[in-house]
RODRENTI-400575 format. One record per atom (N, C-alpha, C): residue number from 1; atom name; x, y, z. Coordinates in Angstrom, 3 decimals, padded with zeros to 6 digits, always signed. Example, Ala and Ser with C-alpha at 12.3 -4.5 7.8 and 13.67 -1.06 7.14 Angstrom:
// RODRENTI-400575
+-----+------+----------+----------+----------+
|   n | atom |       c1 |       c2 |       c3 |
+-----+------+----------+----------+----------+
|   1 |    N | +013.190 | -005.690 | +007.800 |
|   1 |   CA | +012.300 | -004.500 | +007.800 |
|   1 |    C | +013.200 | -003.300 | +007.800 |
|   2 |    N | +012.850 | -002.250 | +007.080 |
|   2 |   CA | +013.670 | -001.060 | +007.140 |
|   2 |    C | +012.900 | +000.030 | +007.870 |
+-----+------+----------+----------+----------+
// end
This chain:
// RODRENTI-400575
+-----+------+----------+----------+----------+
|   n | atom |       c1 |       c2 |       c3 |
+-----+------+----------+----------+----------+
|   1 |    N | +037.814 | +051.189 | -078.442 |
|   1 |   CA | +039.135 | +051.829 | -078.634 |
|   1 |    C | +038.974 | +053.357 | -078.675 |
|   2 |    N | +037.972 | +053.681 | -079.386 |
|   2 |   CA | +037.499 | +055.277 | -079.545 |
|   2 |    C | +037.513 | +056.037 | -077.783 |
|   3 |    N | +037.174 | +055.061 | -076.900 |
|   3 |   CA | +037.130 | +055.667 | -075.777 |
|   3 |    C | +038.527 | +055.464 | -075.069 |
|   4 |    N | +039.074 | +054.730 | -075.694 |
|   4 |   CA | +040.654 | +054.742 | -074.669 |
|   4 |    C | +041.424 | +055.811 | -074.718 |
|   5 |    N | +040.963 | +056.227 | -076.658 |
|   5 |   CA | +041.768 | +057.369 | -076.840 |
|   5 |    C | +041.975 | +058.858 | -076.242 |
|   6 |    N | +040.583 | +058.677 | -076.157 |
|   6 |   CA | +039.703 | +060.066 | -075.490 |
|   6 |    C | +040.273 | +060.380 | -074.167 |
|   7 |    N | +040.422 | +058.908 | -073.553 |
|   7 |   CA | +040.952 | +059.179 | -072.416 |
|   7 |    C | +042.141 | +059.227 | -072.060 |
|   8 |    N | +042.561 | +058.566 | -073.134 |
|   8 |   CA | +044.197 | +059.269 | -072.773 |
|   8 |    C | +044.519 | +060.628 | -072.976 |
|   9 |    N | +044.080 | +061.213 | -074.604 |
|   9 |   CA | +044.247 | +062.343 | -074.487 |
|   9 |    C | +043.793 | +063.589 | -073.434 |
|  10 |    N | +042.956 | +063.167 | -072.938 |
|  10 |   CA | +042.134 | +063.989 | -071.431 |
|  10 |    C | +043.410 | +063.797 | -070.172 |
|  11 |    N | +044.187 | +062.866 | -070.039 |
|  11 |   CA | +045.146 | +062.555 | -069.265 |
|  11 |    C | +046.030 | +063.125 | -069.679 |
|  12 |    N | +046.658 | +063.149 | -071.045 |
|  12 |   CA | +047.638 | +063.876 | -071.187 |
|  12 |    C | +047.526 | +065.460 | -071.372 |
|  13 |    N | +046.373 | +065.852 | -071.984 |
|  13 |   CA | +046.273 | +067.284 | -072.018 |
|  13 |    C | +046.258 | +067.772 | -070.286 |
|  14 |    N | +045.490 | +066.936 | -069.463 |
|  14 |   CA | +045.795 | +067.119 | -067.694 |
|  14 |    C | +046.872 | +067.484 | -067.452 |
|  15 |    N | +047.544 | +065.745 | -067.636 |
|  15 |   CA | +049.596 | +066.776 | -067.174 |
|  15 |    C | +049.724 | +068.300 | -067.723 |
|  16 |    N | +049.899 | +067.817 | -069.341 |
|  16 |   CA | +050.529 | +069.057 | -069.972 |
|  16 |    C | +050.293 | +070.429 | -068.960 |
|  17 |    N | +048.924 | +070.599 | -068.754 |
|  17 |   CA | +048.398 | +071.631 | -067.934 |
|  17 |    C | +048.757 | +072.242 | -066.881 |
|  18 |    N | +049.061 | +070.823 | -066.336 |
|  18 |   CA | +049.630 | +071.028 | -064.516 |
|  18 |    C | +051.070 | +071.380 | -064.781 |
|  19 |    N | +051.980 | +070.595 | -065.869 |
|  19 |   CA | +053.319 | +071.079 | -066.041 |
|  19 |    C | +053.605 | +072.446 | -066.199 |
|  20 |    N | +052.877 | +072.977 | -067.252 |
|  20 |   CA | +052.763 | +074.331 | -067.591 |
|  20 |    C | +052.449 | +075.300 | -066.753 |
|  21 |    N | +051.112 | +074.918 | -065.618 |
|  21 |   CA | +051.351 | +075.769 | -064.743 |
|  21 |    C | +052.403 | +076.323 | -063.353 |
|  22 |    N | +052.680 | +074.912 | -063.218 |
|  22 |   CA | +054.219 | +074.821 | -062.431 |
|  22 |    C | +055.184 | +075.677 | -062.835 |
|  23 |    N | +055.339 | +075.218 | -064.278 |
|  23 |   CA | +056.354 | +076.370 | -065.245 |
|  23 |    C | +056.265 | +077.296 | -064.508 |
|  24 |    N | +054.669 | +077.909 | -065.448 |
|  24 |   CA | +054.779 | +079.606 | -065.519 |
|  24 |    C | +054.744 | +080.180 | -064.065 |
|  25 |    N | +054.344 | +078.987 | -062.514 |
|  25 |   CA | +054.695 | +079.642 | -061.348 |
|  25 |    C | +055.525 | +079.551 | -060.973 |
|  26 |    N | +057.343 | +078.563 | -061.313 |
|  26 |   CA | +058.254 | +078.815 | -060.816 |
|  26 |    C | +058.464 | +080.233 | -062.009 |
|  27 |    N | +058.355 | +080.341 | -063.062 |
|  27 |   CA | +059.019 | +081.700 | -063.549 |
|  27 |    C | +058.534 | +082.806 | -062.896 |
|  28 |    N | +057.293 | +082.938 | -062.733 |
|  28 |   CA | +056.658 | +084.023 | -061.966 |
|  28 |    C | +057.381 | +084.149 | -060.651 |
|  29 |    N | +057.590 | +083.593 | -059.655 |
|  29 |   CA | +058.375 | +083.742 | -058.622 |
|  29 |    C | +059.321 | +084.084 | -058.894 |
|  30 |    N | +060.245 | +083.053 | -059.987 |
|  30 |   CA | +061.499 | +083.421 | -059.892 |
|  30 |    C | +061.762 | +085.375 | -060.182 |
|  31 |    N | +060.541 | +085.319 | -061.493 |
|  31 |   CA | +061.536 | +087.222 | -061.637 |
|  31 |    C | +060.600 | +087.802 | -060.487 |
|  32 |    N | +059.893 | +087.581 | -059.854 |
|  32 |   CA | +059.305 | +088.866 | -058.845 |
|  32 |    C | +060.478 | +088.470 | -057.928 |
|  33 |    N | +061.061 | +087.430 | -057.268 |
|  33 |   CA | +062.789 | +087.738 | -056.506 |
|  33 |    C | +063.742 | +088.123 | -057.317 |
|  34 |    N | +063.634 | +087.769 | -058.754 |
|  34 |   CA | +065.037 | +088.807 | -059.317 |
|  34 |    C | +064.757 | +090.186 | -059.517 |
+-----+------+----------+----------+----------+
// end
């Protein structure tokens, strides 16, 4: 079980990551066109 956890949290800290960087590159685009 110790290892399922591990790996989920490694999966979810992944997304989080990729979401966040999406974020901060649609904001970045968005104000260098505003």
């Amino acid at each position: 079980m110790e290892n399922d956890k591990k790996n989920i949290w490694k999966i979810v800290i992944q997304t989080l990551v990729t979401i966040l960087t999406a974020i901060g590159t649609t904001l970045g685009i968005t104000s260098c066109i505003g």
